[in-house]
TORVEX-959118 format. One record per atom (N, C-alpha, C, O): x, y negated, z. Coordinates in steps of 0.001 Angstrom, whole numbers, padded with zeros to 6 digits, always signed. Layout:
// TORVEX-959118
XYZ/...
// end
This chain:
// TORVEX-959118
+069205-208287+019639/+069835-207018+019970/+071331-207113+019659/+071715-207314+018506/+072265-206955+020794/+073302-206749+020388/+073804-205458+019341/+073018-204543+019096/+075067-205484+018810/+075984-205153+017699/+076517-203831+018163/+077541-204026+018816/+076201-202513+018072/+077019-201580+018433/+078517-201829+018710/+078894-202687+017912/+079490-201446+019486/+080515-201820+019758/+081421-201397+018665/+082398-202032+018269/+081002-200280+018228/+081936-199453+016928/+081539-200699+015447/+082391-201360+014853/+080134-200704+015187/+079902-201488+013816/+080266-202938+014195/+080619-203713+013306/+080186-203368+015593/+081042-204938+015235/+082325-205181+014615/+082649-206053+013808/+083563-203454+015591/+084774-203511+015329/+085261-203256+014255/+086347-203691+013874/+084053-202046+013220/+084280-202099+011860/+084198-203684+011224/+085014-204131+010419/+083036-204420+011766/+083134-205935+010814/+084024-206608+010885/+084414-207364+009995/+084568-206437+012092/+085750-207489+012067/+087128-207115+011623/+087971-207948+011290/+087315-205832+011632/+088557-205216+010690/+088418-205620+009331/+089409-206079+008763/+087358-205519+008738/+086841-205871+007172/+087215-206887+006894/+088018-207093+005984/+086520-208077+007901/+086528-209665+007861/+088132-209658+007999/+088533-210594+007307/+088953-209158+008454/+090449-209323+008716/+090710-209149+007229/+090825-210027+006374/+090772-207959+007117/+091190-207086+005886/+091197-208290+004809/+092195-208864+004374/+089606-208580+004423/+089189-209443+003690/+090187-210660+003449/+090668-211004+002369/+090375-211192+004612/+090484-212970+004434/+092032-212820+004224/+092567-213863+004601/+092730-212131+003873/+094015-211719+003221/+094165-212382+002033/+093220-212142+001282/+094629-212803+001768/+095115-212747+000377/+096213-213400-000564/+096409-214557-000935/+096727-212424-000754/+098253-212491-001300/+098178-211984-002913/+097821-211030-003603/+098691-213131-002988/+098930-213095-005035/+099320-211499-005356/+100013-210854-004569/+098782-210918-006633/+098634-209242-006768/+099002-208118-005277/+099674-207118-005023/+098119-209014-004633/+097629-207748-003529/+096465-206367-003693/+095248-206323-003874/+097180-205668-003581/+095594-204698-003491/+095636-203965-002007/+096691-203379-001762/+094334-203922-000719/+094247-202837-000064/+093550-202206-000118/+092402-202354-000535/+094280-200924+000473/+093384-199333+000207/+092932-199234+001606/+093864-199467+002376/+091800-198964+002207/+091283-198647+003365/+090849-197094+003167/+090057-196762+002285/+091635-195876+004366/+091398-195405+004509/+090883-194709+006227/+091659-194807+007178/+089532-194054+006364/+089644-193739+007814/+089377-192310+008048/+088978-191469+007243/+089680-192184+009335/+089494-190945+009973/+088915-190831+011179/+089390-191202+012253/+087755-190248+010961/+086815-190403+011693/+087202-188695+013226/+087369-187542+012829/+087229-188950+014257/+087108-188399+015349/+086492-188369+016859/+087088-188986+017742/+085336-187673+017142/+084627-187778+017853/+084707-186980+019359/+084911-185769+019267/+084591-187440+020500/+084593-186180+021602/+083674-185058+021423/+082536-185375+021076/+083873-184049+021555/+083042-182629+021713/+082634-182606+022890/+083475-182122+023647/+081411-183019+023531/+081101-182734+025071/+081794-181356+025475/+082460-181089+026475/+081433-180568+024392/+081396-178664+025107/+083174-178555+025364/+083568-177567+025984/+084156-179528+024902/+085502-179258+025127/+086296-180330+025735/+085969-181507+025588/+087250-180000+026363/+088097-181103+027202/+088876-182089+026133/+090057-181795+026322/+088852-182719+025498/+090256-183485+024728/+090025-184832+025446/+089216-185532+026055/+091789-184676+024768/+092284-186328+025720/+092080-186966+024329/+091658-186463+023287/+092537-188329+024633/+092557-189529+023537/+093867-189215+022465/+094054-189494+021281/+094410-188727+023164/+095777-188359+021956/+095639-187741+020681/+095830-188123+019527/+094945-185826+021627/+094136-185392+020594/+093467-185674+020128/+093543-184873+019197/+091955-186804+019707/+091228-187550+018994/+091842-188034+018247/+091543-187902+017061/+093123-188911+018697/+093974-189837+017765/+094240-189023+016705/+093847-189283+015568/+095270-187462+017165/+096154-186771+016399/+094835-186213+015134/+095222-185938+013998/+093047-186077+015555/+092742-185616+014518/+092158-186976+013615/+092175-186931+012385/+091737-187961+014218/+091836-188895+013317/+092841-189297+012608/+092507-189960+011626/+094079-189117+012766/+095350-189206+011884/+095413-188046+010467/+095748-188004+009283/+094863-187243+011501/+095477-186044+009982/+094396-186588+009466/+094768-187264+008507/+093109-186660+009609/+091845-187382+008767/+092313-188505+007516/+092132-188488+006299/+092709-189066+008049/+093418-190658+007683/+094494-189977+006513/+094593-190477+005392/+095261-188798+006926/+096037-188339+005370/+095508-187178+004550/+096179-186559+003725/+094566-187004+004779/+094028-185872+004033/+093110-186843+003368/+092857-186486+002217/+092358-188286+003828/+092341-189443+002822/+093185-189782+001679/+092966-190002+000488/+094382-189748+002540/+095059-190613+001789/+095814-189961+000088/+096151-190440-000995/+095762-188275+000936/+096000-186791-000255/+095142-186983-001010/+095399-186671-002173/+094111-187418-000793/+092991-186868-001910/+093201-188425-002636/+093062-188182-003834/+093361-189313-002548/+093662-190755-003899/+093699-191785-003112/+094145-192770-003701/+093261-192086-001415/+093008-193195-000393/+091617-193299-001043/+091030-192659-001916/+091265-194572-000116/+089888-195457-000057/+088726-194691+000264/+087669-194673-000366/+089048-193987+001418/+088082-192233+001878/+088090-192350+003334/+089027-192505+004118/+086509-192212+003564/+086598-191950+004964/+086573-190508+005075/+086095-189817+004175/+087052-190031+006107/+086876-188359+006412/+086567-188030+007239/+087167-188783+008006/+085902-187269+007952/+084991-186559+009095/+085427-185544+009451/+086581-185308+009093/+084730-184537+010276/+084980-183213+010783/+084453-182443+009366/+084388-181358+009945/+084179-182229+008487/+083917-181287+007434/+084181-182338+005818/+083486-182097+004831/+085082-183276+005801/+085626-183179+004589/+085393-184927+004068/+085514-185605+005089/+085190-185575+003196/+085056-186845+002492/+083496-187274+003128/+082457-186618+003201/+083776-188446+003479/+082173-188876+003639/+081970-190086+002852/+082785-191009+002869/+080750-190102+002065/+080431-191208+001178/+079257-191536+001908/+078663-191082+002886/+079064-192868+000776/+077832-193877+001372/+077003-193309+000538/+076560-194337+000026/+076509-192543+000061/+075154-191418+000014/+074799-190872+001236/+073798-191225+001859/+075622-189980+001622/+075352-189295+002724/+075018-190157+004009/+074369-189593+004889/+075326-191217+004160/+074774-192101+005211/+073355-192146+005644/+072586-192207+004685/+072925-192136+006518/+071273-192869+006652/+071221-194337+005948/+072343-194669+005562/+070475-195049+005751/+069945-196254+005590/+070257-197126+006941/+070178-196552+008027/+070553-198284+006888/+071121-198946+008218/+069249-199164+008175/+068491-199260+007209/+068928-199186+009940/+067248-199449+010475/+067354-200920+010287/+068358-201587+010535/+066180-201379+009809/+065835-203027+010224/+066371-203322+012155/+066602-202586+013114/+066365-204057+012027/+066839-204868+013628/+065043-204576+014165/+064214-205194+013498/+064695-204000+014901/+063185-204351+016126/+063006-205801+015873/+063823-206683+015608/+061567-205814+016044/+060784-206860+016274/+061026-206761+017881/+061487-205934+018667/+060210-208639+017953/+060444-209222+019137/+059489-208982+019547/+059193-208074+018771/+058534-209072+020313/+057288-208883+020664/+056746-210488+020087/+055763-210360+019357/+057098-211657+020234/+056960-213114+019679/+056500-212598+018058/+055535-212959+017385/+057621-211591+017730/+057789-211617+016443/+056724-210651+015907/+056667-210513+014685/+055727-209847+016825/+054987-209074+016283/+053098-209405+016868/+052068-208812+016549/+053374-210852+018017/+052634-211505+018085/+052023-212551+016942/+050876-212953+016748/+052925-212740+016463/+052690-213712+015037/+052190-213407+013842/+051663-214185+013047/+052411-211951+013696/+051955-210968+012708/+050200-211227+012647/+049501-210545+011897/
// end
């Protein structure tokens, strides 16, 4: 099964992020999360402009924060990532 297009581009920002490294470096990753509203027209700008303010209302509150449409999102509040599907091979073998 391929890689959602969003969680590959998160891995490979990370893997970027990551393979950095500069004598007393520290980075702060902060994001801002913005989604289309079917029920309303926005362009990409506006998405941008609210993922931006997202990104400093991170960065207000200490950085290293993702933020959403209603405030800080932590890895509590997440679902559990699903196991990957079986193959049918793979549930023949069972």
């Amino acid at each position: 099964m391929a890689t959602p297009p969003l969680a590959a581009a998160r891995a490979e920002a990370y893997r970027i992020i990551e393979s950095i490294r500069l004598p007393g470096s520290h980075f702060r990753t902060d994001i801002g999360l913005a989604a289309a509203d079917p029920a309303q027209m926005q362009t990409v700008s506006h998405l941008i402009g609210i993922a931006v303010q997202r990104v400093q209302a991170g960065q207000a509150a200490g950085g290293s924060r993702v933020v959403g449409e209603e405030g800080e999102i932590t890895p509590d509040m997440l679902a559990p990532a699903l196991p990957p599907p079986l193959s049918i091979d793979q549930l023949l073998q069972r």
